[in-house]
C-alpha positions in Angstrom: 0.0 0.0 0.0 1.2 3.5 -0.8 0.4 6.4 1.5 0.9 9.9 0.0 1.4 12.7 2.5 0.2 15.9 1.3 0.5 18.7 3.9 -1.4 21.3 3.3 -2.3 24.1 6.5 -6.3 24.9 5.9 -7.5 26.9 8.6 -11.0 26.4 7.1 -13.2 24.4 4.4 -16.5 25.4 4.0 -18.2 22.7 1.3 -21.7 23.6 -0.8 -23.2 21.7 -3.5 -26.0 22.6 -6.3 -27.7 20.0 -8.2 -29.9 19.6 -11.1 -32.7 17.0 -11.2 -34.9 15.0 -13.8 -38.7 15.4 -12.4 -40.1 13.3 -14.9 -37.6 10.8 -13.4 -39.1 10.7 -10.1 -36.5 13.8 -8.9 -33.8 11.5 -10.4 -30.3 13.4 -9.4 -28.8 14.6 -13.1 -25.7 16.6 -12.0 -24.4 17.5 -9.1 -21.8 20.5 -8.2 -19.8 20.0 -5.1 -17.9 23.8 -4.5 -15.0 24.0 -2.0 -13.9 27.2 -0.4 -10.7 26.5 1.4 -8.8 28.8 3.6 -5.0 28.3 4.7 -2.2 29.9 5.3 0.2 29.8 2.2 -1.7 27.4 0.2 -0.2 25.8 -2.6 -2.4 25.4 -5.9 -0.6 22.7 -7.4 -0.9 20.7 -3.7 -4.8 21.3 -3.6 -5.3 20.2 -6.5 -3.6 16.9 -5.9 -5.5 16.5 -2.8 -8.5 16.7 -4.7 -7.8 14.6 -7.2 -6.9 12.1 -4.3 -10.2 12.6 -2.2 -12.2 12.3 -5.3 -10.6 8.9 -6.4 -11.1 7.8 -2.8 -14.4 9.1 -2.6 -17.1 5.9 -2.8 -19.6 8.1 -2.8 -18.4 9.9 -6.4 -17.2 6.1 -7.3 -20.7 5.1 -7.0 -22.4 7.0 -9.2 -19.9 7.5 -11.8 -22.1 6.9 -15.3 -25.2 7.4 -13.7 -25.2 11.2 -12.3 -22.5 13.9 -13.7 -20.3 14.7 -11.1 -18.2 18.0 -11.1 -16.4 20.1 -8.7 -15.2 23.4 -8.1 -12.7 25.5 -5.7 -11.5 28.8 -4.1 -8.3 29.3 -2.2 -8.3 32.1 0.4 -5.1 32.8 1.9 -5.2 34.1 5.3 
């Protein structure tokens, strides 16, 4: 097993999500929009992106649905 360390100093993450649904589907879940706001000190792009490029393979929620409900996600550093 390999463990990747990524150390990253986030004073704050504030998560939000918007979605789109099919009503003629029974309220079937089309798309979904997961937005992270994350606030650190001295945060590193390239290292945030990693990690969530790592949470999002480890995710088995996201795994789940892949090919069923479009999954995307968005982010904002503020450096404090």
């Amino acid at each position: 097993m390999l463990w990747i360390c990524i150390q990253i100093d986030i004073k704050d993450l504030h998560i939000s999500a918007e979605n789109e649904r099919n009503m003629e589907e029974a309220g079937r879940f089309e798309k979904i929009n997961i937005h992270f706001r994350i606030t650190g000190k001295d945060l590193n792009r390239k290292k945030v992106e990693k990690a969530m490029a790592l949470s999002r393979k480890n995710c088995s929620m996201t795994q789940s649905v892949i090919g069923n409900i479009e999954v995307s996600e968005t982010y904002e550093i503020i450096n404090a």
